[in-house]
N, C-alpha and C positions, 0 to 999 in steps of 0.2 A: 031639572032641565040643565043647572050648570054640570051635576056629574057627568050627565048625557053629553054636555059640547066636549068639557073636559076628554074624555074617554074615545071621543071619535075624532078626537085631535090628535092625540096619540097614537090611535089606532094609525091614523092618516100617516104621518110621522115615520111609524114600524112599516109602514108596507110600502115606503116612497125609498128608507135607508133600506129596506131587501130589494127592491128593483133599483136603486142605480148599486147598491153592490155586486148584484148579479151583470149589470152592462158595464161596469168597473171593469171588474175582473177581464173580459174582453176587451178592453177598449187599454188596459193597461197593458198588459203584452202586446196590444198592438200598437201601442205610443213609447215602446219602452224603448230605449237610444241601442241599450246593447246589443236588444236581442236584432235591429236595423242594421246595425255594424256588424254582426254574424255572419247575415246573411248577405249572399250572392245575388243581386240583381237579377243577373240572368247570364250567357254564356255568349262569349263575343268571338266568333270564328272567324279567322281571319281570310279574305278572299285577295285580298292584294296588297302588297305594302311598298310606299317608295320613300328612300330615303334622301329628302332633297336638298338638306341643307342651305336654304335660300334666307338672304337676311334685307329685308325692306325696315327702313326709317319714316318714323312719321316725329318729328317736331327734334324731339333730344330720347326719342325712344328709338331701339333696335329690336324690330320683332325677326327671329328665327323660327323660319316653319325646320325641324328639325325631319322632320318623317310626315307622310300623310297614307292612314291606314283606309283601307274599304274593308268591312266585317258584316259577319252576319250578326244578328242578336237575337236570342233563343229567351225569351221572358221567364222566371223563375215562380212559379204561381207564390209559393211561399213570400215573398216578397210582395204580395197583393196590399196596397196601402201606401206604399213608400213611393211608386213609379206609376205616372195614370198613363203613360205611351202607350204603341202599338206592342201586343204580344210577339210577333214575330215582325222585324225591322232590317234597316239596313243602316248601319253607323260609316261615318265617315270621321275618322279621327286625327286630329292634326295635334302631333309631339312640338311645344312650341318653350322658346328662351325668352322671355322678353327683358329687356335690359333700358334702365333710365338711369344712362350717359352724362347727366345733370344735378346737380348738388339740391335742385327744387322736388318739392313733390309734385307727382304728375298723375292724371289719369288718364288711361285707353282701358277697355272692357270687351275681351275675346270674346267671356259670355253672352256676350248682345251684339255679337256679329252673325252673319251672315250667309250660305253660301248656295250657289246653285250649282247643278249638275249637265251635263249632255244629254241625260235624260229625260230634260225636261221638269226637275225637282227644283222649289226655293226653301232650303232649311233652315230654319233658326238654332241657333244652338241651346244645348238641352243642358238644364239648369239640374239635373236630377243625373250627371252622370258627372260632369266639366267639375277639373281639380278644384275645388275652393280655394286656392290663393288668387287665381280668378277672379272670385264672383263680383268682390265690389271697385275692382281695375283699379285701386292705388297702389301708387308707384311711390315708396319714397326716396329720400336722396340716393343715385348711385348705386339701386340695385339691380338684380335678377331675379326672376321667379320663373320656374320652370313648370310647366303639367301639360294635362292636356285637355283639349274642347272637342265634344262629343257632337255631335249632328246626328239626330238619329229619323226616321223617318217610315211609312210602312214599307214592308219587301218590295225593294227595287228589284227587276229579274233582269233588265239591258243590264248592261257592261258599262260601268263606269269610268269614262277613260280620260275625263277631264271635270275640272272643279273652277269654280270664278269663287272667291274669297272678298267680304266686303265687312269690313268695321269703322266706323267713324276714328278721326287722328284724336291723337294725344291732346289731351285739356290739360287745364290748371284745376288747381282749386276753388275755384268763379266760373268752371267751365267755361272759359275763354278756349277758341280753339288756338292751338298752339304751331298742328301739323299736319299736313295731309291725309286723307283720308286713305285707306287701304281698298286696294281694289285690283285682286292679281286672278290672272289665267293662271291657273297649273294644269300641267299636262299626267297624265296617272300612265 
């Protein structure tokens, strides 16, 4: 009887390390960073672009909308895993400076802003496209960081010809609010 457990413990053992080497092996090219970084999300064609150079202040921060893009976005099936959005989309892309004027560190957060459309759209921004110097909005003493925040959303077919832009102002490190909140009309 003990050879018996023995032997079908093993056996169990051999055939549990061939089934997750077999789901391994997929699950590893599909978790592996470089082959994520190879590839192309999807394809962003561009249907408008303005370049507005607008600079609104919230506390001891200088945010500049540098450009604001409307695109189309064409999903890359090979990228299945990285991105759970719509296959076919409509991005709205805002080229931004943000600058902290102030010797403190501070936080604002593009990524967890805002915006809506004429179209009748409310987007969030999309965590799976928006530059990572972004994501986690500190600012420390005195500096700038430049990228950009994606909006992406399913195919828009109106004409987008105006944007309302909304992110909470500039905190401290105790999230204290520090500065007004952002809240602009742009015109496209």
């Amino acid at each position: 009887m003990e050879k018996f457990l023995i032997a079908l413990t093993l056996s169990s053992i051999f055939i549990i390390t061939a089934c997750s080497d077999q789901n391994n092996n997929g699950a590893e090219a599909f978790n592996n960073d470089e082959l994520a970084e190879s590839l192309e999300p999807g394809t962003f064609t561009t249907i408008k672009k303005e370049d507005i150079d607008f600079t609104e202040t919230s506390g001891d921060m200088d945010i500049t909308i540098n450009s604001i893009e409307v695109a189309e976005f064409i999903y890359n099936e090979e990228f299945y895993g990285y991105y759970d959005g719509p296959t076919e989309a409509t991005a709205i892309i805002f080229d931004l400076s943000i600058e902290n004027t102030s010797d403190d560190d501070l936080i604002i957060n593009p990524a967890q802003s805002t915006i809506t459309t004429n179209t009748g759209n409310q987007i969030d921004a999309s965590f799976d496209f928006t530059d990572t110097s972004f994501m986690n909005g500190e600012f420390f003493g005195n500096v700038t960081k430049n990228g950009k925040v994606y909006f992406l959303t399913d195919k828009i077919d109106d004409d987008i010809n105006s944007v309302r832009w909304i992110m909470n102002g500039v905190t401290n490190e105790d999230y204290r609010e520090l500065g007004e909140k952002i809240d602009l009309d742009i015109d496209l």
